[in-house]
C-alpha positions as CSV (number, residue, x, y, z in Angstrom):
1,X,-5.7,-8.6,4.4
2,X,-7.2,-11.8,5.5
3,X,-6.5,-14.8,4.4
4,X,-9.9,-15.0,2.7
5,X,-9.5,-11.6,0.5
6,X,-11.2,-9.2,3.3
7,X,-9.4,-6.1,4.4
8,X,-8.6,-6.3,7.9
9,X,-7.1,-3.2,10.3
10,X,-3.7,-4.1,11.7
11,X,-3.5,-1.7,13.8
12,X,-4.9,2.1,14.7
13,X,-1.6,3.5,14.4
14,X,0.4,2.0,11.7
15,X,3.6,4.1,11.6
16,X,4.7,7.5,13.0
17,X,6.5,9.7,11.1
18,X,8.5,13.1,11.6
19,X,6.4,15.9,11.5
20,X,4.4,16.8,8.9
21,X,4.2,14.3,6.0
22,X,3.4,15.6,2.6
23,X,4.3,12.6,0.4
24,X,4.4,9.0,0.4
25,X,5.8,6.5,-2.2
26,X,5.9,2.5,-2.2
27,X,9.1,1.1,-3.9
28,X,8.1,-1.2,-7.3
29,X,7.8,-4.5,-5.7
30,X,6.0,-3.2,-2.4
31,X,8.2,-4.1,0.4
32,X,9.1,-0.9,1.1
33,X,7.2,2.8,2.2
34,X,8.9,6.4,2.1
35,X,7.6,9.3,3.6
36,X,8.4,12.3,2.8
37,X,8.2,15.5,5.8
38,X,8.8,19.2,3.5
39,X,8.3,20.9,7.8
40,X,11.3,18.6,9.3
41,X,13.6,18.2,6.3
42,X,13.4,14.5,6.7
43,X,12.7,11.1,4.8
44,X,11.5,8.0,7.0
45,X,11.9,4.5,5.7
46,X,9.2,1.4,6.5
47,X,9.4,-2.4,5.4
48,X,6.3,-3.3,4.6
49,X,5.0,-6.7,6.2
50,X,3.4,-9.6,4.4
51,X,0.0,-8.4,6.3
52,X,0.4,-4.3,5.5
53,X,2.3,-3.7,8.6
54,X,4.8,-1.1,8.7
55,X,8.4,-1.2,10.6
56,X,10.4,1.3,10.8
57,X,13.6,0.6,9.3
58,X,15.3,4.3,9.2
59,X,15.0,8.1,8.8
60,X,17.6,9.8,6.9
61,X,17.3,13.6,8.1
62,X,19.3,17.0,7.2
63,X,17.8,17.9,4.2
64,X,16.7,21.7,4.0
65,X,13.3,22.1,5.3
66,X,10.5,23.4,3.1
67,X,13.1,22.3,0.4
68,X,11.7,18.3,-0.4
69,X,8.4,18.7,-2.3
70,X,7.6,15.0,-3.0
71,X,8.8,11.7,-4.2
72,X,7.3,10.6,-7.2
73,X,8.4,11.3,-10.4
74,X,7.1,13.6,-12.9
């Protein structure tokens, strides 16, 4: 966002992931981003900048694929 309230792009690309994300989820106070991949058995971690931008901080991988079916709660 811009410093005057207008959404601006940051960039085309703004993370990659493994393959095929199904689910994302923000942690409470926003700093964070986790996506969720049911085809690769994998979880990818982002900080979240000040601006929106995303850096990839980890991917934690080994879990069953087709097994992880989302992240929020129900």
């Amino acid at each position: 966002m811009d410093r005057d309230g207008t959404i601006a792009l940051v960039s085309s690309v703004a993370a990659t992931t493994s393959a095929g994300p199904q689910d994302m989820a923000l942690s409470g106070d926003g700093r964070f981003l986790l996506a969720v991949s049911r085809a690769s058995g994998a979880i990818d971690a982002f900080r979240v900048g000040y601006d929106g931008s995303l850096t990839a901080i980890g991917t934690t991988t080994g879990l069953h694929a087709g097994s992880v079916f989302g992240l929020a709660g129900n």
